[in-house]
MMTF fields as JSON, N, C-alpha, C and O atoms, coordinates in Angstrom:
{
  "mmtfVersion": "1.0.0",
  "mmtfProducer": "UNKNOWN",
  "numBonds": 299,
  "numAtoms": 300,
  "numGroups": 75,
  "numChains": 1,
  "numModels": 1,
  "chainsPerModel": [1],
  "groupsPerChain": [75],
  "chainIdList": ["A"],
  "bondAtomList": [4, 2, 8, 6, 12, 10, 16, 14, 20, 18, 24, 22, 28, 26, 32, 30, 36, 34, 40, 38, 44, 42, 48, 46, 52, 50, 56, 54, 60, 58, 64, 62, 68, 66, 72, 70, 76, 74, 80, 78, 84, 82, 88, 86, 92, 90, 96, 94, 100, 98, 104, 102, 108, 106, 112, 110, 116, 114, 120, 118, 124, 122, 128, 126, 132, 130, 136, 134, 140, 138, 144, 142, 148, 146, 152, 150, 156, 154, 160, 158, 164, 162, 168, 166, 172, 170, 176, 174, 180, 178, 184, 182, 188, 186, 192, 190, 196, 194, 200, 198, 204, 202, 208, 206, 212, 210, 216, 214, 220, 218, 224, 222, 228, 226, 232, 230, 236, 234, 240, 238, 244, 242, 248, 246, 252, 250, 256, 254, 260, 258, 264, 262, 268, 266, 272, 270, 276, 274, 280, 278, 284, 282, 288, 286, 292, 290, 296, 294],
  "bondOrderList": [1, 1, 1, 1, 1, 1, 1, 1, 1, 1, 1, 1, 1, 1, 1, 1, 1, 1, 1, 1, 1, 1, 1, 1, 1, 1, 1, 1, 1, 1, 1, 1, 1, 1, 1, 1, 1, 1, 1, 1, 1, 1, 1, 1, 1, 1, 1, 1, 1, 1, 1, 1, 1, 1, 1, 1, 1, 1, 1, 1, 1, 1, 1, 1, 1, 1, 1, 1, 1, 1, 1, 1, 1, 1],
  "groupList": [{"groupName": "UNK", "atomNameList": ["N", "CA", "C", "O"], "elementList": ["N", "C", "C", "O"], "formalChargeList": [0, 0, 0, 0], "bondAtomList": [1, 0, 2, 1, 3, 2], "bondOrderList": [1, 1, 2], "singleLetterCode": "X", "chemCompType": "L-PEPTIDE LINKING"}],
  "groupTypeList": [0, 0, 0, 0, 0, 0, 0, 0, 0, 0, 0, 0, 0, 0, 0, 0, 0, 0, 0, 0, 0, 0, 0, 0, 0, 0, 0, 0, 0, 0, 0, 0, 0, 0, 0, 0, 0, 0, 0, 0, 0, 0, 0, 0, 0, 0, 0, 0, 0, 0, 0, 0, 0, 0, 0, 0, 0, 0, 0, 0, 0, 0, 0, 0, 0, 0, 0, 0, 0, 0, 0, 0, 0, 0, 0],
  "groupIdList": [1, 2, 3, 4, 5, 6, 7, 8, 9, 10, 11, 12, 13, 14, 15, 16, 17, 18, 19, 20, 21, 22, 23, 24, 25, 26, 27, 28, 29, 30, 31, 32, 33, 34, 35, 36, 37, 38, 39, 40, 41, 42, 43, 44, 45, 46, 47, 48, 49, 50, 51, 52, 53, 54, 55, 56, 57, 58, 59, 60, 61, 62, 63, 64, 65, 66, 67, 68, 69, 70, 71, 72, 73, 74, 75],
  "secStructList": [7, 6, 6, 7, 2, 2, 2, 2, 2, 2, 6, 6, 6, 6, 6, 6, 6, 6, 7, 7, 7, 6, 6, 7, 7, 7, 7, 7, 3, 3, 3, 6, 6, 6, 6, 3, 3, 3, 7, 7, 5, 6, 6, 5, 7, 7, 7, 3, 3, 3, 7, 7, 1, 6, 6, 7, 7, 7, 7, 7, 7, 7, 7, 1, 1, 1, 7, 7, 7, 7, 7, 7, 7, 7, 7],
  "xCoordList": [-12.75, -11.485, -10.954, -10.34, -11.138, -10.641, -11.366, -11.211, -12.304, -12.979, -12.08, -12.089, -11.421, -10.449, -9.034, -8.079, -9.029, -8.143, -6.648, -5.788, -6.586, -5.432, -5.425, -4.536, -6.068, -6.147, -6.027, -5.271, -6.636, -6.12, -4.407, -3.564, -4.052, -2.416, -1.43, -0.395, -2.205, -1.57, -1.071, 0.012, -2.342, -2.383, -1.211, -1.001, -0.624, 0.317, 1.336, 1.913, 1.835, 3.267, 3.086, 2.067, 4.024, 4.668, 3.871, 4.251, 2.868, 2.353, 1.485, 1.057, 0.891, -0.564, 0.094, -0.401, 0.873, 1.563, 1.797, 1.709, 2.283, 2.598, 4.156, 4.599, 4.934, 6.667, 7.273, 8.064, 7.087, 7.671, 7.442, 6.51, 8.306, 8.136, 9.147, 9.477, 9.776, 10.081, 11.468, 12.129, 11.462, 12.263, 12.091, 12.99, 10.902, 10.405, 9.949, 9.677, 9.855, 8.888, 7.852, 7.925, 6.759, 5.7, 5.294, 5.153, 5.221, 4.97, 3.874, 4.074, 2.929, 1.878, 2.025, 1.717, 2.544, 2.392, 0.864, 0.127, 0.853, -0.659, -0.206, 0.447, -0.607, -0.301, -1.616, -2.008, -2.25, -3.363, -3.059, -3.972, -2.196, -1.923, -2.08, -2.755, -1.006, -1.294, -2.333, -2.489, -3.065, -3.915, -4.053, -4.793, -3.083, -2.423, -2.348, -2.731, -1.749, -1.71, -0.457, -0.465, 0.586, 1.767, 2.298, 2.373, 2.565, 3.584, 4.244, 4.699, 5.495, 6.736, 7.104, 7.024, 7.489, 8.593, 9.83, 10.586, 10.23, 11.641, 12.378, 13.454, 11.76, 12.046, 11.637, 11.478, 11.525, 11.407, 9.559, 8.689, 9.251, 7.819, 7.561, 8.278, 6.237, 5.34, 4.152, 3.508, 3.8, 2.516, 1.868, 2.746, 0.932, 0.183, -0.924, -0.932, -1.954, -3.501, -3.554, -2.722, -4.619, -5.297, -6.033, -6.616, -5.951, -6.802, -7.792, -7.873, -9.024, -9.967, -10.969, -12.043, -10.29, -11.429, -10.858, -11.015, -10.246, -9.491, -8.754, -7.913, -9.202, -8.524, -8.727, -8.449, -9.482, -9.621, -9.75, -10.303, -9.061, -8.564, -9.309, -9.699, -9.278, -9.386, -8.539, -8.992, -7.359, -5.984, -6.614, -7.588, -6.021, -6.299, -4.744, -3.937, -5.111, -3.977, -3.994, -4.394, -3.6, -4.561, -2.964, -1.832, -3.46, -2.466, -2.067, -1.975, -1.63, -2.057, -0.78, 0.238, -0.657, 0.129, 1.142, 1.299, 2.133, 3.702, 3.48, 2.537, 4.811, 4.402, 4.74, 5.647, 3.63, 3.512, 3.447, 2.576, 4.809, 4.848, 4.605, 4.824, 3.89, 3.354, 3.513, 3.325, 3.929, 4.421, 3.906, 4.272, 3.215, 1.987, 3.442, 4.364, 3.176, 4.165, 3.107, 2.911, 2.685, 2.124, 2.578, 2.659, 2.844, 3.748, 2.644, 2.962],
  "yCoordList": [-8.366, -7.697, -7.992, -7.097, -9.181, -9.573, -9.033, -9.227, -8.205, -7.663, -6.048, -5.524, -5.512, -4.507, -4.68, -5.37, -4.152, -4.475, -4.467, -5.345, -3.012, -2.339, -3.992, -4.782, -4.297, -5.534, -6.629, -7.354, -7.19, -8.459, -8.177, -9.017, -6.821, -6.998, -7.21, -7.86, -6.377, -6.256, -7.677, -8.055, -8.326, -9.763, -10.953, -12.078, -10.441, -11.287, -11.583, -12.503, -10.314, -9.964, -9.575, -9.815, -9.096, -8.512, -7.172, -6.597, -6.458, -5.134, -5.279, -4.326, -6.623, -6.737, -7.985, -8.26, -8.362, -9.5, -9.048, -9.456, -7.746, -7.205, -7.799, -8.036, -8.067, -7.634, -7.194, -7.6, -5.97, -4.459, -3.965, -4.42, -2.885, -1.931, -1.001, -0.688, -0.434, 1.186, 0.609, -0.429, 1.846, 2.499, 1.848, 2.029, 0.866, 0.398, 1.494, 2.588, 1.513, 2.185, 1.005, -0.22, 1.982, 0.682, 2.213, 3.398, 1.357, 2.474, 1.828, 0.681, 2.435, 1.957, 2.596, 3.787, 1.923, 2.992, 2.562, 1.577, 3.671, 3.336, 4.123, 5.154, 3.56, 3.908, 3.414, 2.29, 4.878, 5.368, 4.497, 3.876, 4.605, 4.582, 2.775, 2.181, 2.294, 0.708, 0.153, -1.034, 1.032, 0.316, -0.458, -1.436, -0.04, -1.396, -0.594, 0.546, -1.531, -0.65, -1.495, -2.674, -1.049, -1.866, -1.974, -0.8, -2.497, -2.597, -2.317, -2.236, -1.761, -2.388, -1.928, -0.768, -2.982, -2.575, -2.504, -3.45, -0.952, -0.984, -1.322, -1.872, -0.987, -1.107, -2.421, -2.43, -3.616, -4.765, -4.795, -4.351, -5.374, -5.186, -6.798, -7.789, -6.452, -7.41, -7.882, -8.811, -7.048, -7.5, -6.609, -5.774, -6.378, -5.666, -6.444, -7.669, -5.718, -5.995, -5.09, -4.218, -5.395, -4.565, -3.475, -3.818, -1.735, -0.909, -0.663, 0.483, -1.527, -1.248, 0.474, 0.577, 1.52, 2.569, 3.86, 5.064, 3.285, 4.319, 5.24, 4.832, 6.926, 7.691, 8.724, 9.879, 7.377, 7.741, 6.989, 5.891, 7.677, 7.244, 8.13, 9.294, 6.834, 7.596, 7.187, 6.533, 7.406, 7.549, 7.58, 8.323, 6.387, 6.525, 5.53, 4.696, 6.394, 5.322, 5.097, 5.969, 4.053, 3.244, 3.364, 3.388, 3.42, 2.922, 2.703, 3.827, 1.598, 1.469, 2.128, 1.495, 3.065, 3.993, 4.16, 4.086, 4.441, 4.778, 6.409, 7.197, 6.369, 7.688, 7.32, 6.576, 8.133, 7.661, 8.964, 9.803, 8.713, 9.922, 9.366, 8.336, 10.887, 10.447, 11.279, 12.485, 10.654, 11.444, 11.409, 10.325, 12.195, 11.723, 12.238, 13.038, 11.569, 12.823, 12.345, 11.171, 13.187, 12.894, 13.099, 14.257, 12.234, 12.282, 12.371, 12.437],
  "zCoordList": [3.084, 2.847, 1.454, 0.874, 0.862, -0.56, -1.807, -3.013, -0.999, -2.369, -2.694, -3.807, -1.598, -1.828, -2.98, -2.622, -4.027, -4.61, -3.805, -3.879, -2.887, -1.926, -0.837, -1.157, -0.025, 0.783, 0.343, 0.99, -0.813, -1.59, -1.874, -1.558, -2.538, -2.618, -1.294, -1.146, -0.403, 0.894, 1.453, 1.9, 1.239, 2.43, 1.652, 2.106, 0.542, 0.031, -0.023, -0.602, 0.983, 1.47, 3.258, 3.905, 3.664, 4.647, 4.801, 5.821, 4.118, 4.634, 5.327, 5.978, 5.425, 6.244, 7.438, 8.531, 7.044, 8.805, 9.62, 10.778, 9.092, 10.768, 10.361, 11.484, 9.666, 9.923, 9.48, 8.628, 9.995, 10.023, 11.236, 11.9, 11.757, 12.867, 12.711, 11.567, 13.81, 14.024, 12.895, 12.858, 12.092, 11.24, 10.127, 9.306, 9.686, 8.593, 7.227, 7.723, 6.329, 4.969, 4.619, 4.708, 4.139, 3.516, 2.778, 3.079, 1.685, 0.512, -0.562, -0.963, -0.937, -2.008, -3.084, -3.121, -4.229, -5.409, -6.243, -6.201, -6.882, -7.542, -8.429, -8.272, -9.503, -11.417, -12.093, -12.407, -12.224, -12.866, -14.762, -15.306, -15.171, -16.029, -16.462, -17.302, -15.33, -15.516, -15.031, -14.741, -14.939, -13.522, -12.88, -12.978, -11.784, -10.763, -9.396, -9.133, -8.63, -7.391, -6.973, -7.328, -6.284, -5.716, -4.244, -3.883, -3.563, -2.343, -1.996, -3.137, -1.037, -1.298, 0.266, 0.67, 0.994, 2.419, 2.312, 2.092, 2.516, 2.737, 1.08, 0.843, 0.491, -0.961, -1.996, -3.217, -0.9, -1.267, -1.8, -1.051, -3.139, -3.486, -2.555, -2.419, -2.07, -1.415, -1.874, -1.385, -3.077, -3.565, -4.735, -4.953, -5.493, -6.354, -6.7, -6.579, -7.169, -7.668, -8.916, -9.164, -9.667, -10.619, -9.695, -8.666, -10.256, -9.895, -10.326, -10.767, -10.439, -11.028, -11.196, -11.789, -10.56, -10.13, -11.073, -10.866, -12.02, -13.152, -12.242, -11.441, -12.43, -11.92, -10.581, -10.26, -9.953, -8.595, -7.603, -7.667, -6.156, -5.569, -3.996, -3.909, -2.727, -1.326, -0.446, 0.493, -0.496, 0.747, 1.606, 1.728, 2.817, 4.024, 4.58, 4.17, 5.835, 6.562, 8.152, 8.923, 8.496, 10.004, 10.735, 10.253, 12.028, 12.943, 14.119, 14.612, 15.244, 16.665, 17.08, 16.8, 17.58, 17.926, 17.451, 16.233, 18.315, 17.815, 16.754, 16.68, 16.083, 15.533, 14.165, 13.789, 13.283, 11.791, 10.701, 10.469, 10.147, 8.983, 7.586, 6.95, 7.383, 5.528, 4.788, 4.95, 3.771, 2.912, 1.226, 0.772, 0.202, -0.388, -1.87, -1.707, -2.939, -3.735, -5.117, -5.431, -5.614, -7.129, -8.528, -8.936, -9.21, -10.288, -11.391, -12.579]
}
């Protein structure tokens, strides 16, 4: 898992513990530009890595039920 740049940032905060639930945000920003990738629950940042893969990217998103909205916006 630590070889993921997205999972090494994750596991450093609150997006990968598990504390968060219903009416939470978890938001990943990724900036092509800095090449970084970022965190943040509920506004609060939890973590970032270097993006090593320049200007590309494969979105995915996991989840044990409940109901999960996404919302993608590209700047």
């Amino acid at each position: 898992m630590a070889s993921c740049p997205c999972s090494a940032a994750a596991a450093q905060g609150r997006a990968s513990s598990g504390r968060y639930g219903e009416g939470d945000t978890v938001r990943c920003e990724l900036d092509f530009d800095a090449a970084s990738v970022t965190f943040l629950v509920n506004g609060t940042r939890v973590g970032s890595a270097p993006w090593p893969h320049g200007a590309r990217a494969w979105p995915a998103i996991s989840s044990e039920g409940g109901e999960v909205v996404c919302e993608v916006n590209v700047f």
